[in-house]
N, C-alpha and C positions, 0 to 999 in steps of 0.2 A: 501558283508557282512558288509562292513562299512557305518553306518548311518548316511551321515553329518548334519544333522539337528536335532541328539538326545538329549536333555535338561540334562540325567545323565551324559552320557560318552561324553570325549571330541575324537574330533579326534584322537590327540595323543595318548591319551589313549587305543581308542579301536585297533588302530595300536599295542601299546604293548600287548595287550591281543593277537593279533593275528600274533605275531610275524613277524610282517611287516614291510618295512621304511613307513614315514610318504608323504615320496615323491613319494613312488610309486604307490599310489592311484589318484597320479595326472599325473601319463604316460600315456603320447597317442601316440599306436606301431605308427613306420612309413614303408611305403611300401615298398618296393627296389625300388631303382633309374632304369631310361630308360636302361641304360647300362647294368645293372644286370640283368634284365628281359631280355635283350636282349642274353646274355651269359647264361640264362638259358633255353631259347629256345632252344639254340648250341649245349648246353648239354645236352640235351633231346631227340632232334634229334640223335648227337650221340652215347649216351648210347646205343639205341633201335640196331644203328648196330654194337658198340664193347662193350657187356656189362662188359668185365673185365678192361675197363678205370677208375683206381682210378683217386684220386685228380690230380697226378704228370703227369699222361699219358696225361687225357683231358688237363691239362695246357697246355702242350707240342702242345697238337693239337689246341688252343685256341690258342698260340701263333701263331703259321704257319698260322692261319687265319688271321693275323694282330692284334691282341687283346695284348694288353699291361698286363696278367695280371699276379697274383702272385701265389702259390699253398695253401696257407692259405685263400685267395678268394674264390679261386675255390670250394677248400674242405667246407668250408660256404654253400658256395649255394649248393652242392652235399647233404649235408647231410638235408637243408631244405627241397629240391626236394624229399626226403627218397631214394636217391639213393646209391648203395653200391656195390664196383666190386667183381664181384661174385668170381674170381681167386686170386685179389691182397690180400685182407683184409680174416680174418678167419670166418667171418661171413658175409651173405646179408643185417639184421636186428639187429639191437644194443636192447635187452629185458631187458624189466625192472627188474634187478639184487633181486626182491622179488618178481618176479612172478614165476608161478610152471612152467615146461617145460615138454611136453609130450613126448610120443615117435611118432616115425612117423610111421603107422600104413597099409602103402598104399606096401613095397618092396614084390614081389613076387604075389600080391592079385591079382586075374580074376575079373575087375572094370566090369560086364557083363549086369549091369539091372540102368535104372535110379532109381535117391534117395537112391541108395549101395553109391554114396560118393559125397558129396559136399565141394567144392574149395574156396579159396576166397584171394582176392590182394587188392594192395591200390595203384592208381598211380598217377604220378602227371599230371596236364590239364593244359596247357599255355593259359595265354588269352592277349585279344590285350594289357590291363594295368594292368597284378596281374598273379592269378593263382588260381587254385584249386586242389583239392585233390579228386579223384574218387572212393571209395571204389564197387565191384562188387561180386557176391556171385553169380556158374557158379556149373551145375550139371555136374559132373567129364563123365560122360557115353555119354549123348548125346551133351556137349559141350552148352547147352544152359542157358542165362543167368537168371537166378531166378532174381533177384532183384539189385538196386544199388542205390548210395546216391551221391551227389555229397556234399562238406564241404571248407571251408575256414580256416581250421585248421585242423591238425593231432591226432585231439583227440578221443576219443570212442565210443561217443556217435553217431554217424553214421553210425558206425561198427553194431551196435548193433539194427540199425533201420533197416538196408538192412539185418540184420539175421532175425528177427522176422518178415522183411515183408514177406520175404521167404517162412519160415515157415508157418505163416499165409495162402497163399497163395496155397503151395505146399506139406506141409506135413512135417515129419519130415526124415532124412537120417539116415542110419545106422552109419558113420562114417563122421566128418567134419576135413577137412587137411587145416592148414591154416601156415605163415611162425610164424617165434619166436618174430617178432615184439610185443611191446610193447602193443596196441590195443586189438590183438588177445589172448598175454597170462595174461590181466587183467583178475583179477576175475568179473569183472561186464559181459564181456562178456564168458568166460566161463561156469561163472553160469548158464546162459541162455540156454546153450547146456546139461548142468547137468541134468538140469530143464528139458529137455524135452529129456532125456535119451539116447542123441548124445554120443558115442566113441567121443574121440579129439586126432587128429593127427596133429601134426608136423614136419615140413620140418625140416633134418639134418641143423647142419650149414656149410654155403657155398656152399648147394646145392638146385641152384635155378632148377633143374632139375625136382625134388620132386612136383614142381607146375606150370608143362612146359606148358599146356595147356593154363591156365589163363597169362601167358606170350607171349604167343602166341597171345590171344586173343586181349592185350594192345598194339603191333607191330598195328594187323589190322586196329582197332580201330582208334592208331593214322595217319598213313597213309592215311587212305578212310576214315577219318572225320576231326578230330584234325588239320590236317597241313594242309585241305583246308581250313580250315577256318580262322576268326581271330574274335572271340568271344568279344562280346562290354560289355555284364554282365552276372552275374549266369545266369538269366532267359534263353537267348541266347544260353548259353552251355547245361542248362540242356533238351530245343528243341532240339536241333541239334543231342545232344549226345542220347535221347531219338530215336529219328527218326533212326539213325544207329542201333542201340540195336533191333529195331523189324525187321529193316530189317536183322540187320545176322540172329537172331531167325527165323522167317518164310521164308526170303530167300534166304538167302546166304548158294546152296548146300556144302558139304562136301564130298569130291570125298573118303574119310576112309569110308565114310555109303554109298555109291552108289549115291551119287549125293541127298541124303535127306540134306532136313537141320535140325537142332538141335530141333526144333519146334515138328517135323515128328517122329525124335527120340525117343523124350522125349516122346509122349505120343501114339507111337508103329504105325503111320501110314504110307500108301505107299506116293510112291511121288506125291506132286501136293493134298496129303490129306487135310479134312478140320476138324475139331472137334469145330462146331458150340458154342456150352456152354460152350469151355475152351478158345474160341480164346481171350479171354480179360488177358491172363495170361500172353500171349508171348511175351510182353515187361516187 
């Protein structure tokens, strides 16, 4: 928003209009050091097998690995990662204290037909030097992934692309479940659900149970792509992460459906089916 080369306003100036320092328009982030990235590998890794490790427990375990560190570190990098123990802390997701909060809409419901309920998470993606951020948008019934973005920042607007590609795509759900995070109970993306006449449900807090499937999904995910890999840039991870995503869709069965996969589910065929005019959907 600041125009250094405008003839009225000076720098300073338009910093005051816009209630800025004058030095902050001259910050340039810096990345985390080897060390950090390397500690959030660890913790990444671990979360996925004890996900009620707050800041204090992973120290504890980060020490035992030889790592010198602190639990004011730790907790740093935990909370960049968007990570939060489901048992320690009162909540999974920290919401933005002026957004509206739904109810969760999913306890006691017969999930029985695809597009009855669509899911959605954000997690974090290690790379050989940085990281990203995965948002995925996953039909509750047949486990199949609608759409995903990958971002270099935890902000909304990618939330908002992997809803509308969705949509676009596949139609609209009766009800969308997503956790209390910040992204999700914006009104930019809320609106969007408004708009095209979606119920909005959300997860209690502290209970990452409400959205076990799409947590499920991110274990897999990372295991059989993530940790064989070691991604060199976006382009890299969004191949790679792309290539995994058709194959659980089309073929990684699900022994819950008889050995169909999500692809089969999703649009009511037998095993080994084909549906020539929609197969451009399943990734």
């Amino acid at each position: 928003m600041v125009v250094t080369d405008d003839n009225k306003l000076s720098i300073a100036r338009q910093c005051e209009l816009l209630s800025i320092s004058r030095s902050g328009i001259y910050y340039k982030a810096q990345g985390e050091n080897p060390l950090n990235l390397k500690l959030m590998a660890l913790i990444d890794e671990q979360f996925l097998e004890t996900p009620w490790y707050g800041a204090r427990q992973m120290t504890r375990h980060l020490r035992r690995q030889g790592y010198d560190v602190g639990r004011k570190r730790i907790r740093r990098l935990m909370r960049r990662m968007g990570l939060h123990a489901i048992y320690q802390e009162s909540k999974t997701t920290v919401p933005n204290p002026g957004h509206k909060v739904y109810p969760y809409l999913l306890r006691n419901l017969d999930i029985a037909r695809p597009n009855q309920v669509w899911c959605t998470d954000i997690t974090y993606i290690r790379m050989q030097k940085g990281f990203l951020y995965l948002v995925a948008i996953m039909d509750w019934h047949s486990r199949k992934l609608l759409s995903w973005r990958l971002s270099n920042t935890m902000d909304t607007d990618f939330c908002i692309a992997a809803l509308e590609e969705a949509i676009e795509k596949h139609g609209t759900p009766e009800i969308f479940n997503t956790d209390q995070g910040s992204q999700f109970t914006s009104m930019n993306f809320t609106d969007v659900l408004k708009h095209n006449n979606i119920k909005i449900s959300m997860d209690g807090k502290g209970r990452w149970m409400d959205n076990v499937f799409i947590e499920r999904l991110w274990r897999s995910l990372k295991y059989e792509c993530v940790y064989l890999q070691a991604f060199e840039s976006g382009s890299q991870a969004k191949e790679k992460i792309g290539q995994w995503i058709k194959y659980y869709n089309t073929q990684r069965a699900h022994s819950a459906f008889g050995e169909k996969t999500p692809f089969e589910v999703y649009y009511d065929l037998p095993v080994n089916g084909t549906l020539d005019n929609q197969v451009e959907h399943a990734a």
